[in-house]
N, C-alpha and C positions, 0 to 999 in steps of 0.2 A: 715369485716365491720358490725356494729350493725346497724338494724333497728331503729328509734325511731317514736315516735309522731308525732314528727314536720313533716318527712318523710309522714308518711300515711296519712296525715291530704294536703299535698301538693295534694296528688292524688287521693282526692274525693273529687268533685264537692261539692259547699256551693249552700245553697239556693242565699246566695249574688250572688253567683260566675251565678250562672244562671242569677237572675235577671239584675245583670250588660251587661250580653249578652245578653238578649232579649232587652234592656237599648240600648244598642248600634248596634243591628244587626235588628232588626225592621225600616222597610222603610216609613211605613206609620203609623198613630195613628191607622188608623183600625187594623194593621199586630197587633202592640204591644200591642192594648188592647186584642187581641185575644190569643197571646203568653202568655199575663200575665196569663188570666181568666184560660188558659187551665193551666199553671203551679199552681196557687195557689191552684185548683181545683185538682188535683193531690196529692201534698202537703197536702192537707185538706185530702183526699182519703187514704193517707198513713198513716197520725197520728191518723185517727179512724178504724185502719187496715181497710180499705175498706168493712167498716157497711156503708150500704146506709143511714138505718134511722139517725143513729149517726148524719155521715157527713153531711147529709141535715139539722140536725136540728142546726149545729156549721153554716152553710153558711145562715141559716136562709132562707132556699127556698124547696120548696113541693119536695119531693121524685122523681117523675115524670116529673119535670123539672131537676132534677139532675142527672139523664135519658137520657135525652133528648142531655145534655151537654155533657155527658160522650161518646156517639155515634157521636156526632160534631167532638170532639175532641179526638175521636177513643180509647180514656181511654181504657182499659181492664185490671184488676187483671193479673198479667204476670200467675201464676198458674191455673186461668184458664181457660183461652184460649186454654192451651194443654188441659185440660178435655178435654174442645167441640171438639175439633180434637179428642181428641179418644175416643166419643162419637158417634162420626159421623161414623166412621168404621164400 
């Protein structure tokens, strides 16, 4: 059996594929504006590889409110989060 595109493209998640489920799995306006802001915020985080000033300057909001949101919505760089753990040892 060959692998193709069409294959691998099934089984990773679209930006669509997300906002269609936060679209339909948000119970209240406040759950989904909150799903949204943490996804796009994310989103936004990943295409400026997670440069704060970048990202803050593309969302058009101060550094330190992007801070702020990142800790709400428990954001973390996956790489590193293990630093601080093996920083902390």
């Amino acid at each position: 059996a060959t692998i193709d595109e069409s294959d691998v493209a099934a089984l990773v998640p679209t930006a669509r594929s997300e906002f269609e489920d936060i679209l339909h799995t948000s119970t209240t306006f406040q759950d989904f504006k909150e799903r949204a802001e943490r996804a796009f915020i994310k989103y936004q985080l990943d295409l400026h590889k997670w440069n704060i000033s970048r990202t803050a300057e593309a969302l058009q909001i101060q550094r330190s409110h992007l801070y702020t949101k990142m800790r709400r919505y428990g954001l973390v760089k996956e790489d590193s989060s293990r630093e601080s753990l093996d920083n902390e040892e």
